[in-house]
N, C-alpha and C positions, 0 to 999 in steps of 0.2 A: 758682800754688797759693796759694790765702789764707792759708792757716795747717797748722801741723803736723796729719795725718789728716784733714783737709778739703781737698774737691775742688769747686770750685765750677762748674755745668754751665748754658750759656745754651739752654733749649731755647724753640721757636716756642710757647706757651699752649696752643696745638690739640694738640700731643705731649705735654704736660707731663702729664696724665694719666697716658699708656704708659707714661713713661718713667718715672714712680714707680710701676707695676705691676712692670714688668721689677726696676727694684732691690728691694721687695721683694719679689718671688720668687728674688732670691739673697742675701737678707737684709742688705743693704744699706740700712741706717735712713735714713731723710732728717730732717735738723735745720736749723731754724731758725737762720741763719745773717747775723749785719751784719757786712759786710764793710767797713764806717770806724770798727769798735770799737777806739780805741786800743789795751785789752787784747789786741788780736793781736798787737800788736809784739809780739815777743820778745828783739830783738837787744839785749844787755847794752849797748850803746854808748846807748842811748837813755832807759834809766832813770833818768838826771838830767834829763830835761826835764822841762819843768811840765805841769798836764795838759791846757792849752791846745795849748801844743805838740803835744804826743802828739794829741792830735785832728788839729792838723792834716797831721801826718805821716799818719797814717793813713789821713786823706782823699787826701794828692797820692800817695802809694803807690797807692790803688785808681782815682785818674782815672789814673793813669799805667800801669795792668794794660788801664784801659778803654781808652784809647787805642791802645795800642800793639795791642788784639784788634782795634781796627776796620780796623787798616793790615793782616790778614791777608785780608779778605772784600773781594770783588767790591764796586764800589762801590757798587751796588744797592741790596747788600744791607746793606753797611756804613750806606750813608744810614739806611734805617729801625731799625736794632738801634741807631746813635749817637742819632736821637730818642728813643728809650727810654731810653737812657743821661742824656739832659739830662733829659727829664722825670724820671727819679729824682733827678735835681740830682747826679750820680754826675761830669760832666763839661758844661763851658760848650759853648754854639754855639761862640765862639770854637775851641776844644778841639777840638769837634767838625770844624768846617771844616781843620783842619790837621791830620786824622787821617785823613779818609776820602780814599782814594786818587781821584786824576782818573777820571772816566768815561774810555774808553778805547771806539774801535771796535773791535767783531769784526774780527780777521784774518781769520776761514773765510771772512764775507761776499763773496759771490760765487764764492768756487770750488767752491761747491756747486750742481748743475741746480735752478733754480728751481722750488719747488713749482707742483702743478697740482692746482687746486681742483676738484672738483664744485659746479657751480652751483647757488646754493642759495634757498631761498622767503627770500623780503624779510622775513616775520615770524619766521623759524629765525634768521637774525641779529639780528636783535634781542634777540629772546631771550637769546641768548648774551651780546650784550652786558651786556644788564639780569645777569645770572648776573654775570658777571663781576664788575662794577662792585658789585655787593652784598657780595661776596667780600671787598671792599677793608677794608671793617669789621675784620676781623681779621686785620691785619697788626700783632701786638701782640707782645712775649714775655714769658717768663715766668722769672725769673733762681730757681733753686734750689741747693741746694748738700746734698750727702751727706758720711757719712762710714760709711768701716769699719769 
């Protein structure tokens, strides 16, 4: 949680429309929210520090929120949300490499009957691939944050 009545929600760019229809349609505001605002601390233990300090608490608190979300996701997928993460400067490669969980094989692999394709026009695959591979552009996300 970032802060007191803020909830902060990592959705895909391509959702991130929906997903601020859907909240206001239950009136749920979205605000503009920086999450290494020292003024989010709130813990009375930390009001003596200086305000260098307090920035940088506030940065290792949110690399440390970031971190710890990429050890929840598939490494896949963790790989491309921790590059978002470093291009917002939110968290290092370094960071990054020690957060994202090992690639791992599928278990199921092979104790499923292997698929059986229809054969298909040499220009149908391709196509697909070209589709595919265009696709790849938008592998972006879009960090927002509501509150109630």
């Amino acid at each position: 949680m970032p802060t007191r009545k803020i909830l902060g929600l990592l959705v895909h760019v391509q959702y991130a429309p929906t997903v601020r229809q859907v909240l206001e349609k239950h009136d749920i505001k979205s605000v503009d929210f920086e999450p290494t605002d020292p003024a989010h601390i709130a813990d009375p233990k930390h009001d003596t520090l200086s305000a260098s300090d307090r920035q940088q608490l506030a940065n290792s608190i949110h690399a440390n929120r970031m971190m710890r979300t990429l050890k929840y996701m598939r490494s896949e997928i963790a790989t491309a949300v921790g590059r978002y993460f470093v291009d917002q400067k939110w968290i290092t490669l370094t960071e990054l490499a020690a957060s994202v969980p090992p690639h791992k094989d599928n278990p199921f692999t092979g104790t499923f009957p292997p698929r059986t394709h229809r054969p298909q026009e040499t220009d149908t695959r391709k196509r697909r691939a070209l589709s595919i591979s265009s696709s790849d552009s938008y592998h972006s996300t879009d960090a927002m944050t509501t509150t109630q």
